[in-house]
C-alpha positions as CSV (number, residue, x, y, z in Angstrom):
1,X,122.8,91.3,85.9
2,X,121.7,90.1,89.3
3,X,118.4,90.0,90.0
4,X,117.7,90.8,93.6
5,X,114.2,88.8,95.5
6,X,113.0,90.3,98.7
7,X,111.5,87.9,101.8
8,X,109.9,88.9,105.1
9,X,108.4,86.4,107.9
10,X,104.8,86.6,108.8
11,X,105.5,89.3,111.7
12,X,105.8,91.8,109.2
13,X,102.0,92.3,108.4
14,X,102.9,91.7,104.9
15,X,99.6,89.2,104.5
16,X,97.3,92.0,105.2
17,X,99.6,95.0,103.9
18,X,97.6,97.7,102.2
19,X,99.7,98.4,99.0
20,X,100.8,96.0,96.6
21,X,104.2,94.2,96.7
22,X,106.2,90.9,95.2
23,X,107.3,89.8,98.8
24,X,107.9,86.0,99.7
25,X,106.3,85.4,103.2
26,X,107.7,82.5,105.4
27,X,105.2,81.5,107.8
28,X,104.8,81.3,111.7
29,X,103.4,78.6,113.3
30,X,100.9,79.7,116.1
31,X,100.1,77.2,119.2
32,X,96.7,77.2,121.3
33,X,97.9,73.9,123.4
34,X,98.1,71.1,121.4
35,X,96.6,72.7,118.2
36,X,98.9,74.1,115.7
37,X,98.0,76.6,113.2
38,X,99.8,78.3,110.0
39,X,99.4,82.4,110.4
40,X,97.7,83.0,107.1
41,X,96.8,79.6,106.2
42,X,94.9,77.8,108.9
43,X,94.1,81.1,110.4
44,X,93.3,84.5,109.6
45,X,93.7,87.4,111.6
46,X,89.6,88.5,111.7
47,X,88.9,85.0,112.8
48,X,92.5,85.1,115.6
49,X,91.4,87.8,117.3
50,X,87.7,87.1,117.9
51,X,89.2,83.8,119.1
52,X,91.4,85.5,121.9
53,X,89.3,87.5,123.1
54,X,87.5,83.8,123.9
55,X,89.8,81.4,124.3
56,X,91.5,81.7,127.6
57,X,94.9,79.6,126.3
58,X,97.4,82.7,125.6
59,X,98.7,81.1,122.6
60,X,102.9,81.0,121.5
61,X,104.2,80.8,118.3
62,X,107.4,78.9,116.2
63,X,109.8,80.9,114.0
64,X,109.5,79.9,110.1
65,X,111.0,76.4,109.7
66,X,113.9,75.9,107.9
67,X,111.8,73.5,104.9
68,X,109.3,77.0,104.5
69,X,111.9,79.2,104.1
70,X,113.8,77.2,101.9
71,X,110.6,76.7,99.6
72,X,110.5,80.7,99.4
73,X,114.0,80.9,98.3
74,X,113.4,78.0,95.8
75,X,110.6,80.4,94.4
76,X,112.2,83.5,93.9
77,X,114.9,81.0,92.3
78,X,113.0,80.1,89.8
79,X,111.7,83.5,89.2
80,X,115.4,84.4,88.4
81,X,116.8,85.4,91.5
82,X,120.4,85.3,91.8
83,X,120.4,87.3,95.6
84,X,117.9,87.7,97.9
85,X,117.1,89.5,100.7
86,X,115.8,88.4,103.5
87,X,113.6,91.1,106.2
88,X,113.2,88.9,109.4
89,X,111.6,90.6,112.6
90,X,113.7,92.6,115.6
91,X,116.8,89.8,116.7
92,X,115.8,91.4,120.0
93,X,112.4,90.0,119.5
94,X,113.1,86.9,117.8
95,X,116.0,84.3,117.3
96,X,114.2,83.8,114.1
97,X,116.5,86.5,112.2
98,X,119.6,86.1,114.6
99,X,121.8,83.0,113.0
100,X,119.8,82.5,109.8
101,X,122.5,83.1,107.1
102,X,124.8,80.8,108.7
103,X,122.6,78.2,109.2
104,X,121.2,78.3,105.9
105,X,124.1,79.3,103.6
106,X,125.4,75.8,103.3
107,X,121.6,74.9,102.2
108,X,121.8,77.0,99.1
109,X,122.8,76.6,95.5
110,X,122.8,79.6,92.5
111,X,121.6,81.9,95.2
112,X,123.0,84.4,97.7
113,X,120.8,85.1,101.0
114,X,121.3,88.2,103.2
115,X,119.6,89.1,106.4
116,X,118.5,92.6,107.6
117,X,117.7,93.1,110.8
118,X,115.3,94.9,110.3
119,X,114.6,95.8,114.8
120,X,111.4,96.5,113.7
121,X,108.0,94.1,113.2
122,X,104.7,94.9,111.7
123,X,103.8,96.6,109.3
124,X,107.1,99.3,110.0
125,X,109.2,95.9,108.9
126,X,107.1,95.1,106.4
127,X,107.4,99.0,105.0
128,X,110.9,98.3,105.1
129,X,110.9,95.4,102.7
130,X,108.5,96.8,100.6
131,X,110.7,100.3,100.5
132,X,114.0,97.8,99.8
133,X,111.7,96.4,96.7
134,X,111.0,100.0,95.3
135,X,114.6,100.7,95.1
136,X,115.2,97.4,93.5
137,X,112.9,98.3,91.0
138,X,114.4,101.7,90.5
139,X,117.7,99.9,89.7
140,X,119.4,100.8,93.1
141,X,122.5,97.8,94.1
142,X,122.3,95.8,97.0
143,X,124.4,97.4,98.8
144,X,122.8,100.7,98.3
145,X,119.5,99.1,99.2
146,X,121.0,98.0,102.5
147,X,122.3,101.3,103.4
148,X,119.4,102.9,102.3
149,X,116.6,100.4,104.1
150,X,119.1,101.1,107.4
151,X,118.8,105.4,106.7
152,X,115.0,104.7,106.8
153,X,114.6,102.7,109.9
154,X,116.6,105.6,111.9
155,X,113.6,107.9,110.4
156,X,110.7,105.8,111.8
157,X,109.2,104.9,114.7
158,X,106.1,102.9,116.4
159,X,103.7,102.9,119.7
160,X,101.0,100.6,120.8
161,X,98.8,101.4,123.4
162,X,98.2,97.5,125.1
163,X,94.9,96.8,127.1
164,X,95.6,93.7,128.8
165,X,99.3,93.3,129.6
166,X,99.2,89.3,130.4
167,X,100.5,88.4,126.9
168,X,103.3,90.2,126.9
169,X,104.5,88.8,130.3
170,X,103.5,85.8,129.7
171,X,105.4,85.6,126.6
172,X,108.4,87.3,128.0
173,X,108.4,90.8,125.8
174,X,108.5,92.4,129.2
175,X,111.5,92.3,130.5
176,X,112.2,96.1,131.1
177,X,108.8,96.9,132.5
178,X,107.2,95.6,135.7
179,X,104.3,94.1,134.1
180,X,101.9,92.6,137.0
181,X,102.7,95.7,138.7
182,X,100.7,97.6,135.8
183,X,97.9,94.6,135.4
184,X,97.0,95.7,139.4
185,X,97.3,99.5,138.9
186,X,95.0,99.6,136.1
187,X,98.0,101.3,133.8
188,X,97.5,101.3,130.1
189,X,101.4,101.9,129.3
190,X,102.4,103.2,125.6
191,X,104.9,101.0,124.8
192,X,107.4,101.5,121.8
193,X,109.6,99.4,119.5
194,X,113.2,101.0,120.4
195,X,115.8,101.9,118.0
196,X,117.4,98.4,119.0
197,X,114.6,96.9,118.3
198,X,113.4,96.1,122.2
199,X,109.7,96.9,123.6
200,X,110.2,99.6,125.8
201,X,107.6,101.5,128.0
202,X,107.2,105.2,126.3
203,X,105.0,106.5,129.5
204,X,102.1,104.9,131.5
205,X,98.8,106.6,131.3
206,X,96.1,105.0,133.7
207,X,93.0,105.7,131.3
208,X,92.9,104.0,127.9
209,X,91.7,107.1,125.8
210,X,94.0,109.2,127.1
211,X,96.8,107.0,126.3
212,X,95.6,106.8,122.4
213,X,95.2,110.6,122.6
214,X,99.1,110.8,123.8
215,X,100.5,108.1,121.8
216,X,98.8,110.8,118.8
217,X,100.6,113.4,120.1
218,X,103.4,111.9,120.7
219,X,104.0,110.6,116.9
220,X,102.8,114.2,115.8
221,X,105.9,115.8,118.0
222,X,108.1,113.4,116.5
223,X,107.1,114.2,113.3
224,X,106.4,118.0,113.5
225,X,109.6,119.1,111.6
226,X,109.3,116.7,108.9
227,X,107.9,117.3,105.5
228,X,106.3,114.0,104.0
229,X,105.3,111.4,106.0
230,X,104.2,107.9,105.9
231,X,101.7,107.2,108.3
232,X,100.5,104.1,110.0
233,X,98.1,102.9,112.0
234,X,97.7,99.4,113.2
235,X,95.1,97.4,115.2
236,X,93.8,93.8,116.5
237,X,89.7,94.2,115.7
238,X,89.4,97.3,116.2
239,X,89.2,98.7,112.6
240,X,87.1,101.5,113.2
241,X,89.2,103.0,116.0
242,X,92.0,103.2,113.6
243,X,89.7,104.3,110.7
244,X,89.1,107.6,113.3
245,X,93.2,108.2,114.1
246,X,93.5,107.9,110.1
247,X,91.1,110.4,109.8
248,X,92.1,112.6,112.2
249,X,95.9,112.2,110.6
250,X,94.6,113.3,107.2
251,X,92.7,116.4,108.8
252,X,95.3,117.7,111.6
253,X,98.9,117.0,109.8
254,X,100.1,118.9,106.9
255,X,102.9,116.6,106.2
256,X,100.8,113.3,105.0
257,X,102.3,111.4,102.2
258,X,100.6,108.1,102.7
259,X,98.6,106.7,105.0
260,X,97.6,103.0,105.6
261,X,95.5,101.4,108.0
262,X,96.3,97.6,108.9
263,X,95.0,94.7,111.4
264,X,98.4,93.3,112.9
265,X,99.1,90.2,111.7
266,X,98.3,87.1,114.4
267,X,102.1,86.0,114.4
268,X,102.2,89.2,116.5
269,X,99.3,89.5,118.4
270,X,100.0,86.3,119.8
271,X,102.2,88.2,122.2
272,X,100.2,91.7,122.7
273,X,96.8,90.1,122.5
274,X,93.5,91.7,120.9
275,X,92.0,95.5,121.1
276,X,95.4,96.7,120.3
277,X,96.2,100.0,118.6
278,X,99.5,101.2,117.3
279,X,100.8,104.1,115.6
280,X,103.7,104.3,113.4
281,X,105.5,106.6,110.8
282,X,108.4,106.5,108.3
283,X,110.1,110.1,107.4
284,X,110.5,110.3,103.4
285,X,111.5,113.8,103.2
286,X,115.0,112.4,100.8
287,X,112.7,110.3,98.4
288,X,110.6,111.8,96.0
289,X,109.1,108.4,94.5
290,X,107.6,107.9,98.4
């Protein structure tokens, strides 16, 4: 009987997730000039942030290497592993994800790798790795588990409300939004990851609090039909901000199946910068285990 391992890369929050899983991480490599640091290893994401709001280098960041992810698979290997699957973030993100299995396939003995694209990052991809693990566990095939993990992505959704727009155009996650325009209006845009995976502008609100208070209502419209719910709420140091939009999720929705409260991981936040929040949700009305 195969026995199926499950991978994500740092951008899926996975490091900081608030539930328990088995998932392999490979590791981004984040850049402030000449320094080099391993998300997770030579940096955590309390001690990232407080740096960004400092430092005035907008740091970038490397995909996984090829030697990390190859000591992940060798892992899961020796745990047993005869296929894996592998959770990368949005291809319209990252190239990380895009040409993987063909670059490593030739790599690999006794094992089988496939990639998901997953058009999602944080802790929504993350959910999604974790969510293909479950079924795993519940003796679902791979193939079910990809059609299933693909089902629950179309049922999801994710909005951050962004501060200070210079690291996303600075890193180039702009490219559908006239960015500088919106530094010198003062707009505090709610931005979404798209069904394809691409960071789109929702709407542009020009006062911060009101743009948390739509990017609420928003998610709750979205939502409004559904009956169970996985909520999330995501942040860059600003923990008890999202502690409050928890809370008022648990006191205003009637459809709550979970909810989890997560910093975003720095692999991220790299590229949206700090005093971030995001919502998210997953729809679980077809699984009664969720």
């Amino acid at each position: 009987m195969k026995k199926i391992g499950i991978m994500a890369d740092s951008s899926s929050g996975l490091a900081y997730a608030p539930f328990d899983h088995h998932i392999k991480i490979t590791k981004t490599t984040i850049h402030f000039g000449e320094e080099t640091l391993i998300d997770g290893v030579d940096i955590t994401a309390d001690d990232f942030y407080l740096r960004l709001e400092k430092d005035p280098c907008v740091p970038k960041t490397s995909a996984p290497e090829t030697r990390e992810i190859l000591n992940q698979i060798d892992i899961l290997k020796n745990e047993g592993c005869t296929h894996i699957l592998h959770f990368p973030i949005s291809t319209n993100l990252s190239e990380y994800g895009k040409n993987l299995k063909n670059n490593i396939d030739s790599l690999l003995e006794d094992v089988t790798l496939d990639v998901i694209d997953t058009k999602a990052a944080t802790l929504l991809q993350g959910y999604m790795a974790y969510f293909a693990e479950i079924l795993i566990h519940k003796g679902y095939d791979i193939e079910r588990v990809k059609e299933e993990v693909q089902k629950l992505r179309q049922q999801s959704n994710a909005y951050f409300v962004v501060d200070d727009l210079k690291y996303l155009i600075k890193n180039g996650r702009l490219s559908q939004m006239s960015g500088t325009v919106g530094i010198l209006a003062k707009i505090k845009p709610i931005l979404s990851l798209d069904k394809d995976g691409r960071i789109t502008t929702k709407e542009k609100v020009r006062v911060h609090n009101k743009a948390i208070k739509r990017m609420y209502e928003i998610i709750k419209e979205e939502t409004k039909d559904a009956k169970k719910v996985v909520y999330m709420v995501l942040h860059t140091n600003r923990l008890n901000d999202a502690l409050d939009i928890e809370k008022m999720i648990k006191t205003e929705l009637d459809n709550v199946s979970k909810t989890y409260v997560s910093t975003i991981t720095p692999t991220v936040g790299a590229h949206i910068g700090s005093k971030i929040l995001g919502m998210g949700y997953v729809i679980v009305d077809d699984y009664d285990f969720l």
